[in-house]
Structure formats: C-alpha cells, structure tokens
C-alpha positions, 0 to 999 in steps of 0.5 A: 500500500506504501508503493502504491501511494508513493507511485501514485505521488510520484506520477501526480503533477508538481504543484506550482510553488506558492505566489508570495509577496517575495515571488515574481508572480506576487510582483507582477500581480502588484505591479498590474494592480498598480498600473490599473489603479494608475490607469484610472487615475489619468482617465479622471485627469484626462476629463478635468484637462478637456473640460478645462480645454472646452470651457470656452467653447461649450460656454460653461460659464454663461450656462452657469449664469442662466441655470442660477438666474432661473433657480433664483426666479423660482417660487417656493410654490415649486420646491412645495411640489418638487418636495412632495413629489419627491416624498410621495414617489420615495415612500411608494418605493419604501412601501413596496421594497417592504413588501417584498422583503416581507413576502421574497425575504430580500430587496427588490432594488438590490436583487435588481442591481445584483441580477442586472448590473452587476454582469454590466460592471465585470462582476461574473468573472472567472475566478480560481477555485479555492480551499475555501470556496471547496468547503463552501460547496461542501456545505452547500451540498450538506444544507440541500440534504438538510432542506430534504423534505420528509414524511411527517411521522405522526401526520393527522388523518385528512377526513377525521381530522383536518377535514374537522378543522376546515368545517369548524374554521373554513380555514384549510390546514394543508397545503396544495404543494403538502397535499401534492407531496403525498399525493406522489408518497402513496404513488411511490409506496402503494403502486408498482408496475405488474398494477395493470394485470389487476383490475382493481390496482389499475383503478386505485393507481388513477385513484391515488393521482386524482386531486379531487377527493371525491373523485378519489373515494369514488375511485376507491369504491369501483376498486372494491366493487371488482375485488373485495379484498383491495387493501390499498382501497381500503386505507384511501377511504380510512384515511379521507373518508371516515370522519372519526378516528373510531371509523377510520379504525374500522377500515384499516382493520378490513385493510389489514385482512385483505392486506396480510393476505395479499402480503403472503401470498406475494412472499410465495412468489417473489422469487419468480420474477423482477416483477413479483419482488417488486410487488412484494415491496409494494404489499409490504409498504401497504401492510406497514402502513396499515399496522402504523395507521392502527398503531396512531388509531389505537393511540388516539383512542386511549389504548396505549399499551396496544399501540406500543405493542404494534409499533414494537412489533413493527420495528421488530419484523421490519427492521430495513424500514427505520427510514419511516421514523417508527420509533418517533411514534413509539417515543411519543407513546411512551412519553405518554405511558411515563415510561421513561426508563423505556424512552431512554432505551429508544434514545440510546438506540437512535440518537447516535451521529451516524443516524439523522436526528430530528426534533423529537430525537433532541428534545426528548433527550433533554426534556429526560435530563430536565426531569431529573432537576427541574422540580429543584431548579431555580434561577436565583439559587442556581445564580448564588450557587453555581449549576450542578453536574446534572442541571449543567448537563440539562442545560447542555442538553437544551442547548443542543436541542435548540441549536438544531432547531431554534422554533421549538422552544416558542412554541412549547413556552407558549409565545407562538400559536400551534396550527394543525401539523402539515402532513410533510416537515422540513428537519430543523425547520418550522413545519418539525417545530409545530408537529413536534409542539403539537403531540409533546407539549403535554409532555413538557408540561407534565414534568413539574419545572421543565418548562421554566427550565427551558425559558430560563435557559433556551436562549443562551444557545444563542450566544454559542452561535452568534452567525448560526449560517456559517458555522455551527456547534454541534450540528453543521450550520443552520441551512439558508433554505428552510424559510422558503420550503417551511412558506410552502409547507405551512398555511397561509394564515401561520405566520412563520418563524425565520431564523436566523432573524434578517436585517432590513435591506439597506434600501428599506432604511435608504427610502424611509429616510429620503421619503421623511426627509422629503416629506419633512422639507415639503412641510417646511417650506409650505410653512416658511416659504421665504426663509426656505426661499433664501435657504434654497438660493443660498 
C-alpha cells in the first residue's frame, strides 16, 4: 500500500510553488494592480484637462449664469411640489421594497442591481477555485440534504381530522404543494408496475393521482366493487373518508385482512420474477402502513399499551424500514405511558451521529435530563450557587436541542400559536417545530419545572452561535433554505418563524429616510416659504 501511494505521488503533477509577496508572480500581480489603479487615475485627469480645454467653447460659464438666474426666479410654490413629489414617489418605493422583503425575504432594488448590473460592471468573472470556496460547496451540498423534505411521522388523518378543522374554521390546514407531496408518497409506496394485470390496482393507481377527493373515494369504491379484498382501497377511504378516528379504525382493520393476505401470498412468489419482488415491496409498504395507521388509531383512542405493542412489533419484523421514523411514534407513546426508563432505551438506540436526528430525537433527550432537576431548579439559587453536574448537563442538553432547531422552544413556552401539523416537515425547520409542539407539549408540561427550565435557559444557545449560517456547534450550520420550503409547507394564515432573524435591506432604511426627509422639507417650506426661499438660493 506504501508503493502504491508513493507511485501514485510520484506520477501526480508538481504543484506550482506558492505566489508570495517575495515571488515574481506576487510582483507582477502588484505591479498590474498598480498600473490599473494608475490607469484610472489619468482617465479622471484626462476629463478635468478637456473640460478645462472646452470651457470656452461649450460656454460653461454663461450656462452657469442662466441655470442660477432661473433657480433664483423660482417660487417656493415649486420646491412645495418638487418636495412632495419627491416624498410621495420615495415612500411608494419604501412601501413596496417592504413588501417584498416581507413576502421574497430580500430587496427588490438590490436583487435588481445584483441580477442586472452587476454582469454590466465585470462582476461574473472567472475566478480560481479555492480551499475555501471547496468547503463552501461542501456545505452547500450538506444544507440541500438538510432542506430534504420528509414524511411527517405522526401526520393527522385528512377526513377525521383536518377535514374537522376546515368545517369548524373554513380555514384549510394543508397545503396544495403538502397535499401534492403525498399525493406522489402513496404513488411511490402503494403502486408498482405488474398494477395493470389487476383490475382493481389499475383503478386505485388513477385513484391515488386524482386531486379531487371525491373523485378519489369514488375511485376507491369501483376498486372494491371488482375485488373485495383491495387493501390499498381500503386505507384511501380510512384515511379521507371516515370522519372519526373510531371509523377510520374500522377500515384499516378490513385493510389489514385483505392486506396480510395479499402480503403472503406475494412472499410465495417473489422469487419468480423482477416483477413479483417488486410487488412484494409494494404489499409490504401497504401492510406497514396499515399496522402504523392502527398503531396512531389505537393511540388516539386511549389504548396505549396496544399501540406500543404494534409499533414494537413493527420495528421488530421490519427492521430495513427505520427510514419511516417508527420509533418517533413509539417515543411519543411512551412519553405518554411515563415510561421513561423505556424512552431512554429508544434514545440510546437512535440518537447516535451516524443516524439523522430530528426534533423529537433532541428534545426528548433533554426534556429526560430536565426531569431529573427541574422540580429543584431555580434561577436565583442556581445564580448564588453555581449549576450542578446534572442541571449543567440539562442545560447542555437544551442547548443542543435548540441549536438544531431554534422554533421549538416558542412554541412549547407558549409565545407562538400551534396550527394543525402539515402532513410533510422540513428537519430543523418550522413545519418539525409545530408537529413536534403539537403531540409533546403535554409532555413538557407534565414534568413539574421543565418548562421554566427551558425559558430560563433556551436562549443562551444563542450566544454559542452568534452567525448560526456559517458555522455551527454541534450540528453543521443552520441551512439558508428552510424559510422558503417551511412558506410552502405551512398555511397561509401561520405566520412563520425565520431564523436566523434578517436585517432590513439597506434600501428599506435608504427610502424611509429620503421619503421623511422629503416629506419633512415639503412641510417646511409650505410653512416658511421665504426663509426656505433664501435657504434654497443660498
């Protein structure tokens, strides 16, 4: 291995050495440098001297005369209008490059200027690649995997519960772009391509691609009507036409009948053909789907060891399916039971650095270590005395929480309102927050102290990170996408959190100050004429 490397050292190209101040590169580069500087400068000079030339013919100094004698013939009238035109076009401006900033997240002028003048002054050059520019595209690449949009583990069921929420409020809790997301998730889990031997799968296909949800329950009753044991008809209706959870659970378990028959039958046959493993891969999506939904029912109705049983069994018998973030499910439940000693199982076995985190994963594992002093904690004692080893270890534990998202702890202190979760998060984003705040929240307020722990302390994790886009602590640096797909995601009426907090773009504050000053300068000399009369020709 030692030759292999050496020969392989030895065949790569000598690097060039490097261009210091000292090297006759460095020297060349300064000595261009310099004589583009110099070349600006005798431009400038050049222009003074044939102005200086031309004064005479182009009569500089008779235009001069003219242009004072009519400023001087001017009436105050003119600078009321000039002043208050000027603050009325200034503060059209200032209003609309706020509302883009509001809406887009950036100026519109500067956007402008960045899109079309910059190419104008030489600003697209080709530059060398760097070191540094190398791991900024390492870092790009790790912020898109980061601004990955995911499954919601524990989403609401569309007929029982937000079809409830929109008679209630006439207000819809979902998304076109959420609902079209799931739309290709039961595409990419409930169809496979031998769908068109079979009557009923080819009806469901169509199904699942409708966007019209009567259309799509209809489709799944002409499905049921050429094959009664149609697994994937039954859990379309479950999911969009029950209208209790008592209802839903009802279908689901027809669903699971027709469905561990099919499943079966298909691991008969998978051998056969390419074909037939394919939809034994689309059957055993169905009946993990089907066993989870009845896990979620049996939890919503108040049988919680059963669903801890299913969703046990399930991560049991289907261990290459951990991508569907079962075990989010089973923490909540547990966390429900006050089973803590079992919750910390399930963190032990899932909150490692080779696995992706989440939410529920961070803050269930410092709400843990909360537990054990925040019945004691109290900000004036701790202050006088110090932190112990394990209120500095629920504090540490917070303090990773939020780093990995920051729009938790607002929701969970009480400072933002909750909405119905989207059927899709973005990890670290607002959509993870408001589905993790809706199901835990109970949980963090059971725990006697937990909650003003968290409000004492939740906010010091910002002063480790003062520039949470360029690096990080524990986790890599906050992703810059997560306000535009979070907007997507979530309701028109929710107001989403953004972080890191923006800065107002210059030219928000360039034009509220010339429109003040404008509209200022209008006003006086609408109300002393001669003295701003004088002030002017002055």
């Amino acid at each position: 291995m030692a030759d292999g490397g050496e020969a392989a050292a030895s065949a790569a190209p000598t690097p060039p050495p490097p261009e210091g101040p000292g090297s006759c590169a460095g020297w060349a580069q300064r000595l261009r440098a310099g004589l583009a500087g110099a070349g600006g400068s005798l431009w400038v000079l050049a222009g003074l001297g044939l102005l200086y030339a031309l004064r005479a013919p182009l009569r500089l100094c008779e235009n001069l005369a003219a242009v004072t004698a009519f400023l001087n013939s001017l009436t105050p009238k003119f600078y009321v209008a000039l002043t208050g035109t000027s603050s009325l076009i200034s503060g059209l401006i200032f209003i609309f490059e706020w509302w883009y900033f509001r809406k887009y997240g950036t100026s519109f002028i500067e956007q402008v200027s960045i899109s079309h003048l910059r190419p104008l002054i030489g600003g697209t050059e080709n530059k060398e690649p760097s070191p540094s520019g190398s791991r900024e595209a390492d870092t790009n690449r790790q912020n898109l995997s980061e601004c990955k949009v995911w499954r919601n583990p524990l989403n609401l069921f569309r007929g029982a519960e937000y079809r409830r929420y929109t008679w209630v409020t006439g207000k819809e809790p979902l998304t076109y772009y959420d609902m079209n997301l799931s739309a290709q998730d039961h595409q990419t889990f409930f169809t496979c391509d031998t769908d068109s031997l079979r009557p009923s799968d080819t009806v469901m296909q169509k199904a699942w691609r409708e966007r019209n949800p009567p259309a799509r329950i209809k489709a799944a009753y002409q499905a049921l009507e050429l094959n009664n044991d149609c697994a994937t008809a039954y859990v379309l209706l479950a999911e969009e036409e029950a209208t209790t959870i008592v209802d839903a659970e009802k279908l689901f378990k027809q669903a699971l009948k027709a469905g561990e028959t099919i499943y079966r039958r298909s691991q008969q046959h998978q051998h056969q053909s390419p074909q037939h493993e394919a939809q034994l891969r689309r059957d055993t999506n169905v009946l993990v789907y089907i066993k989870r939904r009845l896990a979620m029912c049996a939890r919503k109705l108040g049988r919680i060891r059963e669903a801890v049983k299913i969703m046990r069994d399930l991560m049991k018998e289907f261990p290459p399916l951990s991508m569907l973030n079962i075990h989010e499910n089973l923490l909540e439940s547990l966390l429900e039971l006050q089973a803590y000693a079992d919750v910390q199982a399930v963190l032990a076995k899932y909150d490692d650095i080779s696995l992706p985190k989440s939410a529920a994963i961070c803050y269930t594992a410092a709400l843990l270590k909360t537990r054990t002093v925040s019945d004691r904690f109290s900000p004036e004692t701790a202050s006088r005395r110090g932190l112990s080893t394990a209120e500095i270890n629920a504090v540490e534990a917070i303090h990773r929480a939020v780093e990995f998202n920051p729009h938790v702890p607002k929701y969970l202190l009480e400072m933002k309102s909750l909405i119905l979760p989207p059927e899709h998060i973005l990890k670290r984003g607002d959509s993870e927050a408001v589905a993790y705040a809706f199901f835990h929240l109970q949980h963090w307020k059971r725990i006697e102290g937990a909650l003003n722990l968290l409000q004492c302390t939740w906010e010091g994790t910002f002063r480790m990170i003062p520039y949470p886009l360029e690096k990080g602590h524990l986790f890599y640096p906050y992703p810059s996408c997560t306000e535009t797909a979070d907007r997507e995601l979530l309701p028109t009426f929710h107001h989403v959190s953004v972080y890191p907090k923006k800065e107002l773009p210059f030219f928000i504050h360039f034009t509220a100050g010339l429109c003040s000053s404008t509209a200022m300068l209008a006003l006086l000399t609408h109300q002393f004429p001669e003295l701003m009369g004088v002030f002017s020709k002055a």
